[in-house]
N, C-alpha and C positions, 0 to 999 in steps of 0.2 A: 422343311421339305421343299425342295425345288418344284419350281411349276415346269406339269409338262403340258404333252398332248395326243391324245388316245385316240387312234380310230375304230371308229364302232358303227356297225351298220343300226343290227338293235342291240338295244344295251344290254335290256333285260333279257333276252335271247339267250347272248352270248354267256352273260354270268351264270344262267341256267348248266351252259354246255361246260363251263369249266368246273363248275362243282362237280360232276360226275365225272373228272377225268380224275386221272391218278397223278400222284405227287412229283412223278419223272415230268408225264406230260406237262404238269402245271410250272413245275420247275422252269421247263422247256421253253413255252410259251412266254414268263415272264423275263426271259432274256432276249428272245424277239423282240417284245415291246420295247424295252429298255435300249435294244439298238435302235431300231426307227426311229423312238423318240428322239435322242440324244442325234440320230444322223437329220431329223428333217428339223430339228431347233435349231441346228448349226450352221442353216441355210443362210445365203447372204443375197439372192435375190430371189424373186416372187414365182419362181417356177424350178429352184433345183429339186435335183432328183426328180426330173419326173412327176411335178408335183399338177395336177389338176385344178383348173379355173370354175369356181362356183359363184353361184349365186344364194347370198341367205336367206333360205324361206322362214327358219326362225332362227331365235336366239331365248332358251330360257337358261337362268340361274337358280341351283341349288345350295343349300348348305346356311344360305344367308340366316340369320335372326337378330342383326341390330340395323341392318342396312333395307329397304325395299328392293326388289328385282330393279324399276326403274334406277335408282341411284347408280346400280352395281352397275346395268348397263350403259348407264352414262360414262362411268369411270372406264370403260372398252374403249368406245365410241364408232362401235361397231351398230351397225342398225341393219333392217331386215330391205334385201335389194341391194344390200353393196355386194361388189364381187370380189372375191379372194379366192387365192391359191391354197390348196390344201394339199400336203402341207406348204408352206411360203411363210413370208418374212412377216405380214402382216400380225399373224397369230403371235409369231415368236414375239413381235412389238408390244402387241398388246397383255400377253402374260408377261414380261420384264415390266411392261406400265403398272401394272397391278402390287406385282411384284412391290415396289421400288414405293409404293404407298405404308407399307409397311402395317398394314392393318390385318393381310391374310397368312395364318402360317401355312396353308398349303391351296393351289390354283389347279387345278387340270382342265382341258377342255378336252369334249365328246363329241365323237360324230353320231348322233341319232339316226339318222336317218337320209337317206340319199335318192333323190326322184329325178332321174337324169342329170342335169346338171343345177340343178336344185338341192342346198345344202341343209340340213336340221344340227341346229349345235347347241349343246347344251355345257355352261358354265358351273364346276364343281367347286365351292371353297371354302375353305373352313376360317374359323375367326380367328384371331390372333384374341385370349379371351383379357376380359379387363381382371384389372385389382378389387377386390373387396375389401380384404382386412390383412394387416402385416403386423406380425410377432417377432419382436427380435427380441434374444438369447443371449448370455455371456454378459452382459450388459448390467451392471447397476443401476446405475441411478435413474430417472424416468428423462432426466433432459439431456443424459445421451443419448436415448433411446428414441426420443424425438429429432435431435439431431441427426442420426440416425438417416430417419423416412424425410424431413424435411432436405437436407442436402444432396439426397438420392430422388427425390420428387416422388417420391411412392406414395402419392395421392391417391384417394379411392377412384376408381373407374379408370387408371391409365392402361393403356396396355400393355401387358405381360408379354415381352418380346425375349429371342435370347440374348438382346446387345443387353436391353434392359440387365437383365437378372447377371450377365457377363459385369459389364460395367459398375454396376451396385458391389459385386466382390472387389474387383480392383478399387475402388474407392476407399472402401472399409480397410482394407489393407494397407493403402498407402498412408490414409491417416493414423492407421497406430504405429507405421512402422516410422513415422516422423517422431512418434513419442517414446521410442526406443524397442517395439516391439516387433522386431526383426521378423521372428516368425509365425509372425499374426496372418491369419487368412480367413474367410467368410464361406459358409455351407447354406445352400439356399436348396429349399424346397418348397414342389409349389400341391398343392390339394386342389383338386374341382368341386367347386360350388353349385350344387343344383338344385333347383324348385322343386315343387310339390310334386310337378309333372315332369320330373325325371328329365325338365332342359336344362342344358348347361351355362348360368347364371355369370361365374366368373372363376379367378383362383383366390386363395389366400396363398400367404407367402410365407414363410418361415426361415428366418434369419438365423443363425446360429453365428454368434462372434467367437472365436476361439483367438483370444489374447495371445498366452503364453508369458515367458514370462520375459521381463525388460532386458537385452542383451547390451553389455555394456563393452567398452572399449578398454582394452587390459593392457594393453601396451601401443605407440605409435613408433616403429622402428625406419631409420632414415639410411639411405647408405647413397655416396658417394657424393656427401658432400664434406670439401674442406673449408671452403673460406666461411661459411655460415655453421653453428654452432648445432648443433640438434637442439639444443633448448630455444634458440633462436626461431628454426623452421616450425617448432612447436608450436609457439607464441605466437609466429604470423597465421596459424590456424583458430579464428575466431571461436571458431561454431563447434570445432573436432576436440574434446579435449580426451586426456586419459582419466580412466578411474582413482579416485584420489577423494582421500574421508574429509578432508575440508572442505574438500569446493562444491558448495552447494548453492553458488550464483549460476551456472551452466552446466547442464547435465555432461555424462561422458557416454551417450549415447550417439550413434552414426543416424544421419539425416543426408540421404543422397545426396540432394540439392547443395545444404550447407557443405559437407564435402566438395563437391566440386567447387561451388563458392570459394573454400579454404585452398584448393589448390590452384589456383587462380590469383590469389593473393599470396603465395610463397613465390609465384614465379613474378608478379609485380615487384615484389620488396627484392629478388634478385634485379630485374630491370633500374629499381631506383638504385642501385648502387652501381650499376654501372655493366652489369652481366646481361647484355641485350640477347645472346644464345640459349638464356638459361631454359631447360624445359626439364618434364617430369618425365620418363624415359617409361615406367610404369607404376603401377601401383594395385595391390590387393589387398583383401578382408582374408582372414584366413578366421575359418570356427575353431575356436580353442574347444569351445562345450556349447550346451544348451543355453547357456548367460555369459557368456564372455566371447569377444573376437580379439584379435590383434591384425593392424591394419598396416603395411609395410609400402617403402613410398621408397624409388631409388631418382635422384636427380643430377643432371648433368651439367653441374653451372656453367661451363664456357670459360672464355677468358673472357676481359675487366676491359672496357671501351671505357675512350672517354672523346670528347667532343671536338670540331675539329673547327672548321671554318663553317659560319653560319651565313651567308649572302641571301638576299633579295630580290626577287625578280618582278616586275609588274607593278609595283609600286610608286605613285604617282604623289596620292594624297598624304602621306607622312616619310620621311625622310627614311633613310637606312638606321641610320644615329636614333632615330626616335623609335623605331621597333624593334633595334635592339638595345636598348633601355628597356623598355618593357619586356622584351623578352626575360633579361638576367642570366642572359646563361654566355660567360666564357669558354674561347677556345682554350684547350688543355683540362675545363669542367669535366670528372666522372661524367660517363654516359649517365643519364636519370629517361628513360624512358616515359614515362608517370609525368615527370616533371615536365617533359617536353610538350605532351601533347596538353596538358594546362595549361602551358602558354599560349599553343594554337587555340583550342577553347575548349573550356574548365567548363562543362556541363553539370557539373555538381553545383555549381553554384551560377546564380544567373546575371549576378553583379559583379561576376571576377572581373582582375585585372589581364585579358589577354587580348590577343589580336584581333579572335573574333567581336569581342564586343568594343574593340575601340574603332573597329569599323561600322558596327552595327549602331554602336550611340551617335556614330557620326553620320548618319544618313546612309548608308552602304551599307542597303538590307540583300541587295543583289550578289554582293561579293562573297569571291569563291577564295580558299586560304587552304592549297595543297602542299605540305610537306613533301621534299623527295630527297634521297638518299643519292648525294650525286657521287660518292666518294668513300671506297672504305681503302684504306692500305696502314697495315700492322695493325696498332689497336685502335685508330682515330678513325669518326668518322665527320665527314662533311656533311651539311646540310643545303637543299635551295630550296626558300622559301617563295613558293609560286603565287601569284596573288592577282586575282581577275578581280579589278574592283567595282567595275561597272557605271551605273548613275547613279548620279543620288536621285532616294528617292522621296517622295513626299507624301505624304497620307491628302486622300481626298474626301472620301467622307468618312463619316468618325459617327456613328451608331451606339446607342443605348436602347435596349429591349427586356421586358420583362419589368420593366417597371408600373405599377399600377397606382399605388399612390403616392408616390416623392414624384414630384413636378420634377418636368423634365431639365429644367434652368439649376436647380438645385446639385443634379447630378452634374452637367456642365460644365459649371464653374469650377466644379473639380477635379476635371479632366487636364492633364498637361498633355495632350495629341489633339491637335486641334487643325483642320482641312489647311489644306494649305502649306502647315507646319513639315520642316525638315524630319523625316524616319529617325528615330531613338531607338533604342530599345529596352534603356535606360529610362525614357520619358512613358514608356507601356507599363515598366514593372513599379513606377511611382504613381501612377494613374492606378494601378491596382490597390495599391498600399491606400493612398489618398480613398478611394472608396471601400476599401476595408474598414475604416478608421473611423467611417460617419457612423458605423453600426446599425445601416436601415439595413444592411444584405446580408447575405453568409458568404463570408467571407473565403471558406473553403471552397468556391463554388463559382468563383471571380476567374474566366479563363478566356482570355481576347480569343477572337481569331479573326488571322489576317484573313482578305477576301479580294480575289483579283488583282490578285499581284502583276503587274506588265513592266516587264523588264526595259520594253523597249520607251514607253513614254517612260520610264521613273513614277511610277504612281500603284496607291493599294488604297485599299478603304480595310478599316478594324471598327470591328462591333463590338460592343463588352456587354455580353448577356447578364442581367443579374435576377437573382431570386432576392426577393425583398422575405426578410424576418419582420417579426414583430415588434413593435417600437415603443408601446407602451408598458409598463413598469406598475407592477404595487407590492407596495411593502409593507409587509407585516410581520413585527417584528416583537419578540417577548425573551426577558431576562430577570435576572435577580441585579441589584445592585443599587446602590445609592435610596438605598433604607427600606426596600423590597422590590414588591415587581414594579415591571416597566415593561409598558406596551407604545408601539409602534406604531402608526397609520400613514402609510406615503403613496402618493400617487405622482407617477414622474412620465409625463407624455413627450416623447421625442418626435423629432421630422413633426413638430406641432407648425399651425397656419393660424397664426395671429387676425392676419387679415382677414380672417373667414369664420371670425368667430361671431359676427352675426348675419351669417348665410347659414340659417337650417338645413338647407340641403347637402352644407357640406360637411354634416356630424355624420364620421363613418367607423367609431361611436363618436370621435371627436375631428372638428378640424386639423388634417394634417397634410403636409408635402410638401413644407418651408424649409421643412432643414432645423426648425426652432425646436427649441424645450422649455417643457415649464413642469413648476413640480410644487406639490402642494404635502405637507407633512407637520403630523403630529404626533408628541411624543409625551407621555405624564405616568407620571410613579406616583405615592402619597407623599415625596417631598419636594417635585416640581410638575412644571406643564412648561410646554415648548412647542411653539405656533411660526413656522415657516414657509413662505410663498418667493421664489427665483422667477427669473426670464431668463433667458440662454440666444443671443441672436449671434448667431458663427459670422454671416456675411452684413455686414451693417451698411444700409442702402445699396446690396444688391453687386455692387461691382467690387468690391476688394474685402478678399478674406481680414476684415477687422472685426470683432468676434465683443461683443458690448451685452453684458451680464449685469445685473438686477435684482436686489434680492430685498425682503424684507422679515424680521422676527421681531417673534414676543414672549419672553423666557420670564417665567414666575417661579422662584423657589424656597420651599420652605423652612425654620429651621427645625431640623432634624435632631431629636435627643437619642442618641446611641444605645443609653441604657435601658429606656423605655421602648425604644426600637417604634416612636409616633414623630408623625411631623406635627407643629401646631402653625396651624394655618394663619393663624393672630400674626406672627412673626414672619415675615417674605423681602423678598428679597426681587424687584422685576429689572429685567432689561428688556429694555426697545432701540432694535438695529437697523438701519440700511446700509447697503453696499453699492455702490456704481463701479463696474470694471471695465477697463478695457483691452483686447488683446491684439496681436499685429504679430502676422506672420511674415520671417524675417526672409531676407534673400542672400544675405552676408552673414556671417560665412559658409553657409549654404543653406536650402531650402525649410530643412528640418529645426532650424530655430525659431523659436517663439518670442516675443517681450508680451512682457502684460503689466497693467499699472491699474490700482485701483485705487481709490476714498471710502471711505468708512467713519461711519458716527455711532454713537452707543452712546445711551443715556442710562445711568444705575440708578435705582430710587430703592434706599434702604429704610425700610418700617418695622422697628424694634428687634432690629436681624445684627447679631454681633458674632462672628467666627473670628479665628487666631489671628491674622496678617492684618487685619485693619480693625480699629476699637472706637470709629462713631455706629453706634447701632439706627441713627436716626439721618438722617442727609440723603445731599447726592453728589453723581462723581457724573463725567462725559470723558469719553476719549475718543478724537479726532482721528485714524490715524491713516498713514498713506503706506501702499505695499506695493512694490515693484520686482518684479520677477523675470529671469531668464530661463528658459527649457529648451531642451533638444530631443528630439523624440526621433528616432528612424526603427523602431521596432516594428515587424515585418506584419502586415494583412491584418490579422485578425485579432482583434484589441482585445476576445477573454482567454483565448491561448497562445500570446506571439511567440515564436518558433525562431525567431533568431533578433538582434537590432539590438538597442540601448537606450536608456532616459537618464539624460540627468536634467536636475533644474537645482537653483538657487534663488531666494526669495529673501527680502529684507524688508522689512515690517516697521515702523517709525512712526514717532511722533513728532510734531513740533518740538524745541528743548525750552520750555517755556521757563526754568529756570534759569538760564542766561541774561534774560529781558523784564522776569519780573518783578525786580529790585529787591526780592525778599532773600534777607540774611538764614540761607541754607545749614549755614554749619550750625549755626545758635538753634534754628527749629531742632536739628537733632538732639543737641543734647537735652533741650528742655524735654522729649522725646523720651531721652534717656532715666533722665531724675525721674517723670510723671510712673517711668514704669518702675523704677526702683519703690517710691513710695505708694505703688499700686492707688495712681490716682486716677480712676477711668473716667471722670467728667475732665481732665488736661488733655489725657491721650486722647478722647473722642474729638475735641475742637481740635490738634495736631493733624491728626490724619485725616478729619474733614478738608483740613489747609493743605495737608501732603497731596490726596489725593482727587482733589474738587475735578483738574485736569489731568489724566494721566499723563506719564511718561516714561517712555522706555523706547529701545527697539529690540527686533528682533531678526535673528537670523538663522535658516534654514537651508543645509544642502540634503539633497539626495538623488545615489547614482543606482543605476537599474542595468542589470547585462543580463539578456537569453542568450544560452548557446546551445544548439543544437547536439547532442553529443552521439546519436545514433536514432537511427526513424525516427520516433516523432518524441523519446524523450531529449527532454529540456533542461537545462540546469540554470534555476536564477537566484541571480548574485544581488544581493543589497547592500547598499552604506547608507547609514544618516544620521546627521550632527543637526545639533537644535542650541541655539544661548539666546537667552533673554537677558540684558544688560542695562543700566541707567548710565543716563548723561551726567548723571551727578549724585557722586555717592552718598553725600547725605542727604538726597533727599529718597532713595534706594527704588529699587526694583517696584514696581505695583504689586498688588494679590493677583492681578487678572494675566490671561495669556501667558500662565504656565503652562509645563509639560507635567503630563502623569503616566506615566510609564504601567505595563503590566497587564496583563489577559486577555482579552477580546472586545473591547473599547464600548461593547451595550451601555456599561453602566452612565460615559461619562456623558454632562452637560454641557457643551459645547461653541453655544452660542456668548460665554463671557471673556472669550478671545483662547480657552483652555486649549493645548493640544493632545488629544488621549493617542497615546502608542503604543500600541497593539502588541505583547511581549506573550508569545504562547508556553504555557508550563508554570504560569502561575498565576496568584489571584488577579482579578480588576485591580488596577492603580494602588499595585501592593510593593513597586518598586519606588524606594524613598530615597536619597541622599542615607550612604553607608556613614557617614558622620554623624548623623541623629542617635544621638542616643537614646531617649526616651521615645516608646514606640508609642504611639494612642491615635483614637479618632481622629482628631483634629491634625496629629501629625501627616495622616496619611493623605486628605485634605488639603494639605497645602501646596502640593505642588514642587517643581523643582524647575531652576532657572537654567541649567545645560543638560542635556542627553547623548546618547550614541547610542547606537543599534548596527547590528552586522546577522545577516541570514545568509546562507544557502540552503536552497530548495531545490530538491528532483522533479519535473512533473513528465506525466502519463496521461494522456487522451484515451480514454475509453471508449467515447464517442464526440464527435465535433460537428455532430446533425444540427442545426438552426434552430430545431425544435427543443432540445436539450443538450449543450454541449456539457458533457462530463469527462474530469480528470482526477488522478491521485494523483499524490504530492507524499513525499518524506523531507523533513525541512531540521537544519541544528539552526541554532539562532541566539545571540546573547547582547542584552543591552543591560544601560546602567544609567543614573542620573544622581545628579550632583549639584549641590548649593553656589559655587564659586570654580574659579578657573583655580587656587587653588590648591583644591580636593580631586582637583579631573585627572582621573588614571584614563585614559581609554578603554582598556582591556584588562579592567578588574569587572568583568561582568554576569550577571546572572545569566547561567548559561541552559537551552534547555533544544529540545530534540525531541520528533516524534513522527507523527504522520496525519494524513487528513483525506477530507473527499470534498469535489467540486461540483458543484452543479448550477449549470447557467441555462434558464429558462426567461423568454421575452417577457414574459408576464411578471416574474416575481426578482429576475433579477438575479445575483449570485448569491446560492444558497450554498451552506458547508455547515463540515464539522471535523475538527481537529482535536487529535487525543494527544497532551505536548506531556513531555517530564521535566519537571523542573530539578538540577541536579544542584542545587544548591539554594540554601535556605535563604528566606525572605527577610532583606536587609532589618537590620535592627533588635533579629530574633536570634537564636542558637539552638532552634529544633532540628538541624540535620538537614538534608533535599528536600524540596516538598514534595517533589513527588508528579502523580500527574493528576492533570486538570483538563477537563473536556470543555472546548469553546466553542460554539455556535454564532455560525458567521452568515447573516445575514443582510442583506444588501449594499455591502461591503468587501475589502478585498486587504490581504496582507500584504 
């Protein structure tokens, strides 16, 4: 009800005199008021109509009960002694003030009382009343029904307003009619709620959803177009399809939005072909029934441009020749409208190749890049590309905020915008990447902004706010495998502070804000234990990203009898390792490459422990050996879902060839090798392989390549390859037992510390992928290991959530790898093949957590039981 204002000498009086009139009179009278009011509200200064100067001798409020009189007459700001015009502009101000609060559904003011020019007014208003309790109707399940009141905010105590109760239908509606429920709409009513004593408490609300049922799309009819196909204009309609009993990837349901979307994208796919006039002339829904429309679209393509003369104007800093190389587009080129303005600037992408960002990498954050149409005659047009290029400019200060515990030198040095430094913007989107990549932030959540931009010095200052994540890491991890369970215990603290490890003050639980990692883990079943302590220093002394790694183990394992299914601890087998690495970030051939080189030592000490590839059960063996690696990594921000980029690296692994230099006659140890094992003579063969393998030897080689690609919002599709050969310098004196590969399941089971590589092959057992050559299958076969591999994935992923606090994704992945004894036996793509799906969860605390349910569609080498079938893997602080 609109707020008025009533005059009234006495109130009470007069309500007296109108009850006794009769229903013409009353009639009568209430169109009186109804004029006055609406003529003295309408006033625009303090005295139309006639209107009389008072003075207020009071001011009381009626009606109120959640508000006090003092409050309500705060909200006037009317007080006793001010003078106004009655009626005049002032009252009107103050009931619209009121008004326009949105608390009262109805305001009127009174005149009481009038003592000369002495005024009595009294404020009448009712509550707009609150929410108590809401029922909604039609509705299934209880977390629509929450969803419901939660995205409508029908919190208890809001106020019941009519936009409120307006607005809650139009919501309700439009989100079923996105789900194909066209003619869905929402019935709201509301009940008074009142106390003991008969006051009016609040409302309840009463929802009624009326669905209806799914209307679908039964035909899309096209007319007037020739040069594009109707199945063509169809197809550039993403989101709109027709009804159709196989396609159950995209409803054939109408979505406003996505509509317009769609037609939006049939008149772009006309542009890129060269039809710059093309438009959509009309288009309708037409209701076939109650569950069906047909949607009718007529288009008028135009005639077929194509390009004509492209010139330059304003251009100083790159040639004509050089921006149009970049550009790519020839005179007599089909018009590409689409195309065109990617060259000007490709806003999809923030590292395209076009004009605006080869001004922008170049300092020229000011520069302005107007296409304009200087030229159309028959089908060609001309272009002049206008170009204000300004200064260069240069960043002056360079800001990091939000950071609490990474030391601020830590974040620095990893900054490529640096005071002083020429504008990039190319040097902003790698500055993001780079602290994406350290993993103390969230990485979703990395968003510069420039600040003081001044055209005329050439200067700006950029802050990069960051929210820091959590940095420490524990792992706890449980499985079956390698002769029963196996439990886990890791603890891996990042941005750790070495230096501050005996400052108590600075355990916040531990010293951190270096940038460093250390990690402490251990791992034992009943037929080993496995004792791990690294250091991780990215910046080694401070100024140059060389990155010097540390590690040390102590691997015990026992031997394991298969049929008894006991280890006997009498029998072991220990290794004790260190590692020193170092790593150097390259600048040739561009930023994003790495070298790394490490040493490694390992001592084996075997005590009455004899397995198949080597037969001293008593001795020992060392292996020296050195590994040197190349990586390239530009995959984009955030290191546990990247969204677009690629990895690859290669790694070669090597020993001394100490058979070359140490005079011993290699061919003759084999064959003697050969006889010992013909005549099953294990006191020859145990002193042979004590001789074979005192020092190892071997090398190793390792590629793998990694591609995200973005292929819509935020899903992802990532591509793997990887090749693995372990080879000797010299055939007879052969390959080692150590630093194979074992292919197959979700790698919990394997030991890892005896140079082993476990690859991770989902849809089927632990290290159940053998060399397809073996014929006889057994324990010890499976155990052994294999000297080449290959593996190939594709994977879907989906973000669920990418919050700091839990980033989760699904995944659907096919995958097929294989391994082999010699080069040979190497098919590449004879391999076990399998397919399935999973779920991600990455949490600061515990690390990546998953579980993937893979099918293996082909039987487990060496067997002829058929597929195996599927196999669920638990993936724990680890990654495929």
């Amino acid at each position: 009800m609109k707020p008025s204002i009533i005059f009234k000498k006495e109130k009470d009086d007069l309500e007296k005199r109108v009850n006794n009139l009769n229903n013409s009179l009353k009639i009568f009278l209430l169109f009186v008021c109804i004029a006055f009011s609406s003529m003295y509200t309408s006033a625009q200064d303090t005295a139309l109509s006639g209107g009389k100067k008072y003075t207020i001798g009071s001011l009381s409020v009626s009606g109120a009960n959640s508000y006090n009189e003092k409050t309500v007459l705060a909200f006037t700001g009317l007080k006793k002694g001010d003078e106004i015009y009655i009626p005049g502009k002032k009252l009107s101000e103050v009931l619209e003030k009121l008004w326009d609060l949105g608390l009262f559904s109805d305001i009127n003011f009174y005149l009481t009382k009038v003592e000369g020019d002495v005024a009595h007014l009294e404020l009448e208003i009712k509550e707009v009343p609150k929410l108590v309790n809401v029922k909604v109707r039609g509705v299934k399940k209880n977390k629509k029904r929450e969803k419901i009141i939660t995205d409508n905010q029908l919190n208890e105590g809001r106020k019941v307003t009519e936009n409120l109760i307006a607005n809650t239908k139009n919501n309700i509606a439009k989100n079923l009619r996105k789900k194909g429920y066209l003619n869905a709409e929402a019935k709201i009513n509301t009940i008074e709620v009142k106390d003991s004593l008969d006051q009016l408490i609040g409302v309840n609300m009463n929802i009624n959803v009326l669905k209806g049922d799914k209307v679908k799309i039964k035909n899309i009819n096209i007319k007037g177009n020739e040069k594009l196909s109707d199945a063509k204009i169809r197809k550039f309609m993403k989101n709109t399809k027709r009804k159709f009993f196989l396609r159950f990837w995209k409803r054939s349901k109408l979505i406003p939005e996505d509509f317009e979307s769609d037609k939006e994208n049939i008149i772009n796919e006309y542009n890129e072909r060269g039809y710059r006039d093309a438009r959509i002339v009309y288009d309708s829904v037409i209701k076939k029934n109650e569950n069906e429309i047909d949607i009718s679209l007529k288009v008028n393509e135009g005639d077929r441009y194509y390009f004509g003369d492209i010139s330059f104007l304003g251009n100083s800093a790159f040639s004509d020749e050089e921006l149009s190389r970049l550009m790519g587009i020839k005179k007599g080129d089909p018009y590409n409208g689409v195309l065109f303005q990617e060259k000007i600037a490709d806003n999809s992408k923030p590292d395209a190749q076009d004009l605006t960002n080869l001004y922008q990498n170049n300092g020229y954050l000011f520069s302005r890049i107007v296409p304009v149409e200087t030229k159309i005659y028959n089908d060609t047009i001309d272009y002049e590309i206008r170009i204000r290029e300004g200064k260069i400019a240069y960043f002056d200060e360079v800001l990091i905020t939000g950071n609490d515990r990474t030391n601020d030198n830590v974040i620095y040095r990893n900054l490529l915008t640096r005071p002083g430094q020429q504008y990039s913007r190319q040097a902003i989107m790698s500055t993001i990447r780079e602290l994406g990549q350290l993993g103390f932030f969230d990485a979703e959540q990395l968003q510069p902004k420039i600040k003081n931009p001044d055209p005329k010095e050439g200067t700006l200052d950029i802050e990069f706010p960051v929210v820091e994540t959590g940095s420490s890491q524990i792992e706890l991890q449980g499985g079956y495998g390698g002769g029963g369970f196996i439990g886990t215990l890791g603890l891996r603290f990042n941005n750790f502070s070495i230096r501050n490890i005996f400052n108590k003050e600075a355990y916040k639980p531990v010293p951190m804000g270096d940038g460093q990692s250390i990690s402490i883990r251990a791992q034992a079943s009943q037929s080993f234990r496995v004792y791990s302590l690294s250091f991780v220093e990215p910046w080694l002394g401070g100024r140059k990203p060389v990155q010097l790694s540390v590690s040390l183990s102590q691997t015990t394992q026992f031997l394991f009898n298969p049929f008894t299914r006991r280890a006997d601890t009498d029998r072991k087998f220990s290794i004790s390792g260190i590692s020193v690495g170092f790593a150097k970030r390259l600048q040739i051939p561009d930023r994003y490459f790495t070298f790394s080189s490490a040493v490694s030592f390992q001592h084996f000490n075997l005590d009455n422990f004899n397995v198949g590839l080597f037969r001293f059960p008593n001795g020992t063996s060392n292996n020296l050996a050195f590994t040197l690696g190349l990586t390239r990594d530009n995959t984009f921000s955030n290191p546990i879902y990247p969204k677009g980029g690629s990895r690859f690296g290669i790694t070669a692994k090597f020993t001394l060839p100490y058979s070359a230099f140490d005079n011993r006659d290699w061919k003759q140890i084999s064959e003697d090798r050969e006889e010992a094992l013909a005549n099953n003579d294990e006191e020859e063969l145990a002193r042979i392989d004590q001789v074979r393998f005192d020092w190892l030897e071997f090398y190793k080689i390792k590629f793998n390549a990694e591609w995200f690609n973005k292929l819509y919002d935020d899903l992802v599709l990532r591509s793997n390859v990887e090749f693995g050969f372990l080879g000797a310098y010299n055939a007879d004196r052969g390959v080692p037992p150590f630093e194979r590969f074992f292919v197959g399941g979700d790698g919990l089971a394997g030991v890892t510390l005896d140079g082993r590589e476990v690859i991770r092959l989902r849809g089927y057992p632990n290290q159940s992928i053998i060399p397809r050559t073996r014929s006889n299958v057994s324990e010890e076969t499976f155990n052994d290991g294999a000297t080449i591999y290959n593996k190939f994935t594709l994977e879907l992923r989906y973000p669920i959530t990418l919050n700091p606090s839990a980033s989760i994704y699904a995944l659907t992945f096919m995958e097929g790898g294989a391994a082999f004894d010699n080069f040979k036996d190497f098919s590449p793509f004879e391999l076990s093949r399998s397919a399935g799906l999973g779920l991600r969860i990455f949490m600061p605390a515990f690390g990546l957590l998953g579980i993937d349910f893979g099918y293996g569609f082909d039987p487990i080498p060496g067997t002829n039981l058929g597929p195996n079938g599927w196999e669920t893997h638990f993936i724990i602080g680890q990654q495929f």
